[in-house]
C-alpha positions as CSV (number, residue, x, y, z in Angstrom):
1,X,-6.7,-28.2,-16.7
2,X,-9.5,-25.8,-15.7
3,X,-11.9,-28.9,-15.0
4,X,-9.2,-30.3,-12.7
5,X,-9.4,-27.6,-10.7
6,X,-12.3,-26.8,-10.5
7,X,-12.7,-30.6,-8.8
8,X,-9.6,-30.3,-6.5
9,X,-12.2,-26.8,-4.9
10,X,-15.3,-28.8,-4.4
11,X,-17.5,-26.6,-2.1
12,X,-17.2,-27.4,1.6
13,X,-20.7,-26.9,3.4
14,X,-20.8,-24.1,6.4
15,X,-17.8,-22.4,5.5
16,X,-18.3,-19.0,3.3
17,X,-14.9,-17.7,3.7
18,X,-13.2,-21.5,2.7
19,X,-15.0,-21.4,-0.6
20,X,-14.1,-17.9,-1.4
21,X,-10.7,-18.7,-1.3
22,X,-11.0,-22.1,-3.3
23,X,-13.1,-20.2,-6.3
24,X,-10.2,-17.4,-5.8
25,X,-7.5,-19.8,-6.7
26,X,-9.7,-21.1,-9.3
27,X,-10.2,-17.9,-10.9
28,X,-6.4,-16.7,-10.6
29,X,-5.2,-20.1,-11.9
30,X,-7.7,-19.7,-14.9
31,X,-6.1,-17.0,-15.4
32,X,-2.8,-17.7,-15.3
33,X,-2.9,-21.1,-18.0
34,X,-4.6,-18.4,-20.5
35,X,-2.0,-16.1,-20.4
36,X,0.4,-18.8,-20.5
37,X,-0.9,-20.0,-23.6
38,X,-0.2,-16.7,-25.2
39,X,3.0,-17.5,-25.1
40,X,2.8,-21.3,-26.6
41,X,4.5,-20.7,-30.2
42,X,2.2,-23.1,-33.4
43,X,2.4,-26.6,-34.0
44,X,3.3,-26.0,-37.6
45,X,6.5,-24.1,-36.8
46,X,10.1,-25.4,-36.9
47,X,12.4,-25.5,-34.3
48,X,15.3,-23.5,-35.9
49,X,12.3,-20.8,-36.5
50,X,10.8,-21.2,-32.8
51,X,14.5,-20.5,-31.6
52,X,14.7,-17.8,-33.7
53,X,11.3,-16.4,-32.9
54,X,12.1,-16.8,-29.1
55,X,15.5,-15.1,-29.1
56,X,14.6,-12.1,-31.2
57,X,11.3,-11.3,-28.8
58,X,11.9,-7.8,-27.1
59,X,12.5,-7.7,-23.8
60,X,10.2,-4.8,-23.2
61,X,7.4,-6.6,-24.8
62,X,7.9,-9.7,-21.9
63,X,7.9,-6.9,-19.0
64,X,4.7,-5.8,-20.7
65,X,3.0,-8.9,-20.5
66,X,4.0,-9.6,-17.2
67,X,2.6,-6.1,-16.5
68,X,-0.4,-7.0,-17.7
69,X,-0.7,-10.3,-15.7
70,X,-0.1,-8.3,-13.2
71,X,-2.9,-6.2,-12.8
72,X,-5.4,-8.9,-14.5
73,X,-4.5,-11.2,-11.0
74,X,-5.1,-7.9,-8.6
75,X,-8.4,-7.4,-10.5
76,X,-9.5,-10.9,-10.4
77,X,-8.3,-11.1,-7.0
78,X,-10.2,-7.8,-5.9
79,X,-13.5,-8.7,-7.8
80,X,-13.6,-12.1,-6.1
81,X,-12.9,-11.0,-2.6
82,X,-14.4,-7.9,-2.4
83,X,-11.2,-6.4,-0.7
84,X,-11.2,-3.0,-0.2
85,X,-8.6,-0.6,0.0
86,X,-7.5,-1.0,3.7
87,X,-5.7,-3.8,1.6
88,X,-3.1,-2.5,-1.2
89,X,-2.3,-5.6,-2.6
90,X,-5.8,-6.0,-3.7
91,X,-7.3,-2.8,-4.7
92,X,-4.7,-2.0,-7.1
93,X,-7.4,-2.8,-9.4
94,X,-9.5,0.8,-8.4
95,X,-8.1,2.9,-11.0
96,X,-6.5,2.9,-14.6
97,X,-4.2,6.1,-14.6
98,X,-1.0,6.2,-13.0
99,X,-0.4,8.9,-10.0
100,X,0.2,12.4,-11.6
101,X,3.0,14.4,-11.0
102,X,1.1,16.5,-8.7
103,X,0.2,13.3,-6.7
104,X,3.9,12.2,-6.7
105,X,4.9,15.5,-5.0
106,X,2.6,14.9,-2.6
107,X,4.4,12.1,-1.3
108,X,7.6,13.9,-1.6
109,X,6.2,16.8,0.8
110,X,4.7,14.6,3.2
111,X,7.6,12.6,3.4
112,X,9.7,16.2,4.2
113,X,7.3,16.8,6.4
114,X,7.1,13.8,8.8
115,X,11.2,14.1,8.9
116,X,11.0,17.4,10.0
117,X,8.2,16.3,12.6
118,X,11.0,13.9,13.8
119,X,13.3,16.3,13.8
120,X,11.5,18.7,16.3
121,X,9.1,16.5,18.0
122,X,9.3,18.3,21.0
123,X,8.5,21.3,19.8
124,X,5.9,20.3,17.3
125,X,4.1,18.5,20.2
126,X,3.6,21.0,22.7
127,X,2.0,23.8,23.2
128,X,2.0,26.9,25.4
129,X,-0.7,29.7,25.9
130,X,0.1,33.2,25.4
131,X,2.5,35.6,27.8
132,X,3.9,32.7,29.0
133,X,1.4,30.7,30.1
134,X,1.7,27.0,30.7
135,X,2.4,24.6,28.4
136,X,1.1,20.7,27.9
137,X,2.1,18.3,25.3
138,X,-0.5,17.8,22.5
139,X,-0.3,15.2,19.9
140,X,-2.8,16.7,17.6
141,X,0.3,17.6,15.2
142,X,1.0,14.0,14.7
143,X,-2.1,13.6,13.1
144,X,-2.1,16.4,10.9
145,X,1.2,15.4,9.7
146,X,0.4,12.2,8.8
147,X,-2.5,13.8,7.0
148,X,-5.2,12.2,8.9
149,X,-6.8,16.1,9.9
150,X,-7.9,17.9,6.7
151,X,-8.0,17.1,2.9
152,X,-5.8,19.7,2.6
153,X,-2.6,17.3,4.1
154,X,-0.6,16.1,1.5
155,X,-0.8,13.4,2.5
156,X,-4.2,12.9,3.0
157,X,-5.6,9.3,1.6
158,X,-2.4,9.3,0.1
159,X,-3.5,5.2,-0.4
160,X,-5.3,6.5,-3.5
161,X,-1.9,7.6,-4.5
162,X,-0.4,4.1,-4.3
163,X,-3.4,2.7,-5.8
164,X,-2.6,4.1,-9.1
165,X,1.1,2.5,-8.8
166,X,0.8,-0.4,-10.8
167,X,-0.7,2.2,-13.8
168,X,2.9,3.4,-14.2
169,X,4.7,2.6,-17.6
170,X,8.2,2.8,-15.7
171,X,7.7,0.5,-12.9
172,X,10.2,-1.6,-12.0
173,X,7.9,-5.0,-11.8
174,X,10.4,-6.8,-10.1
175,X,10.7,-4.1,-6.4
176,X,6.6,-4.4,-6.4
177,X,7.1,-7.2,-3.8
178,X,9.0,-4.3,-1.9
179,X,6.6,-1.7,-2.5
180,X,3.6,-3.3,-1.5
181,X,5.0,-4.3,1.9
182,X,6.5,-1.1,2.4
183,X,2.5,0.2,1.5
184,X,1.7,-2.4,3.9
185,X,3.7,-0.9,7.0
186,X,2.7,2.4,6.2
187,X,-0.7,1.7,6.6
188,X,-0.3,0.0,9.9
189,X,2.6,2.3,11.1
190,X,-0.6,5.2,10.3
191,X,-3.5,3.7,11.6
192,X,-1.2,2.7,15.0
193,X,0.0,6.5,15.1
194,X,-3.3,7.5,15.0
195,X,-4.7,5.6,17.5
196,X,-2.0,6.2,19.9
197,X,-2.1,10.3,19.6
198,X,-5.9,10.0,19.7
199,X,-5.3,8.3,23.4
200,X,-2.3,11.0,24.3
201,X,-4.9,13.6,24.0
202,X,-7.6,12.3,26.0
203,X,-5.0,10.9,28.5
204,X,-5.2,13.6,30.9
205,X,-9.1,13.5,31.3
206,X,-9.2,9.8,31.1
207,X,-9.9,7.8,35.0
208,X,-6.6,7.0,36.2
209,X,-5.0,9.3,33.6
210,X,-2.9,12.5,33.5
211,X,0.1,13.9,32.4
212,X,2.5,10.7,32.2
213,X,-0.5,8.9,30.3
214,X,-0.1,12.0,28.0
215,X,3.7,11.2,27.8
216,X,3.4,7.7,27.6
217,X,1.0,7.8,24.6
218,X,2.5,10.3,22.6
219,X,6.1,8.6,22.9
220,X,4.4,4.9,21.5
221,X,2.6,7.4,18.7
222,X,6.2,8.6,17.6
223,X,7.8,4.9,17.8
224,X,4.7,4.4,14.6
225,X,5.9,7.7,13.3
226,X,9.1,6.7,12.6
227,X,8.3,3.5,11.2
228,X,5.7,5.5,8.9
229,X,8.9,7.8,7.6
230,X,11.0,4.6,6.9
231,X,8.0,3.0,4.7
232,X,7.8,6.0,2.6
233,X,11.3,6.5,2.0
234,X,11.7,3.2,1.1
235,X,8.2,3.8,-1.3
236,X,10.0,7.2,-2.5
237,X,13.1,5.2,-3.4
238,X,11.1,2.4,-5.4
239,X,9.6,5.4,-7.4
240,X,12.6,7.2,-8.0
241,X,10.9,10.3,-7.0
């Protein structure tokens, strides 16, 4: 079977990223016939006792294997592609230990916090100098909230966090498909914020700019924001944190 493959991906010339893919699939599908073998019961053995063998297999020991399927793809994927962890469907395959519980609350705080952000955007995003001075809208809190100011956010890099995901003994296998495209938005949704609030700040001092650019920015930055929240309560959710 392997040789068949490896035929059907014959090399094209001039294109890198085309042959990448084709020894990918090679590689996964390698993979994938090995471990299925693992499951192929002897020649020798009856059918009464293959029935017997097959019915009295525990289930826990098939969501293990699966498990470990699992992360033997992501690693052969992220070893072949060189994806790094901008993509969480790939990099799973940085770290062996599951997220601590200390790392778990993290995403519980952050998650608190962004809500309450939400709840008092206005507030949050403006400030006023002393005695009553004037006051101007400032997206700098969005950032920090979505821990993108100081290692001290909780949920700065939180990606690490989700990283270590597919570590976890209790994982429900089957809502990984959810998790990593709720990951997936939350990246985007944080990367988007950020760039809009960066904008809002300079918007004032920008050509052409001023306090309606300020506005305008910091309203798209909260549309990401909210988007952001519902990723990582659906994440939350999947973890049963």
């Amino acid at each position: 079977m392997l040789i068949c493959l490896l035929l059907l991906v014959k090399p094209s010339t001039g294109n890198n990223n085309s042959n990448m893919v084709r020894y990918t699939f090679v590689a996964v599908m390698s993979l994938f016939f090995a471990s299925s073998n693992s499951f192929l019961l002897p020649h020798h053995i009856s059918k009464s006792q293959s029935k017997t063998a097959l019915f009295s297999a525990e289930s826990h020991d098939v969501d293990q294997s699966r498990r470990e399927l699992f992360r033997k793809v992501v690693t052969v994927l992220a070893s072949s592609t060189g994806v790094m962890i901008s993509n969480p469907r790939l990099s799973l395959a940085a770290s062996k230990d599951p997220p601590t519980k200390e790392e778990m609350q993290r995403i519980k705080t952050g998650s608190e916090q962004i809500k309450y952000l939400l709840s008092n955007w206005d507030q949050c995003t403006t400030t006023c100098r002393e005695n009553g001075g004037e006051c101007k809208r400032d997206a700098e809190p969005v950032r920090r909230y979505m821990g993108l100011r100081s290692t001290t956010d909780p949920l700065f890099q939180i990606e690490k966090v989700f990283d270590k995901v597919k570590n976890m003994d209790d994982i429900d296998i089957d809502k990984l498909e959810d998790f990593f495209t709720a990951t997936e938005e939350w990246n985007t949704a944080v990367n988007m914020s950020n760039s809009m609030a960066f904008i809002s700040q300079f918007g004032e001092y920008n050509p052409g700019g001023g306090k309606d650019e300020v506005l305008k920015y910091l309203i798209e930055s909260k549309k990401q924001v909210v988007i952001a929240d519902k990723s990582l309560t659906t994440i939350i959710g999947i973890l049963g944190i």
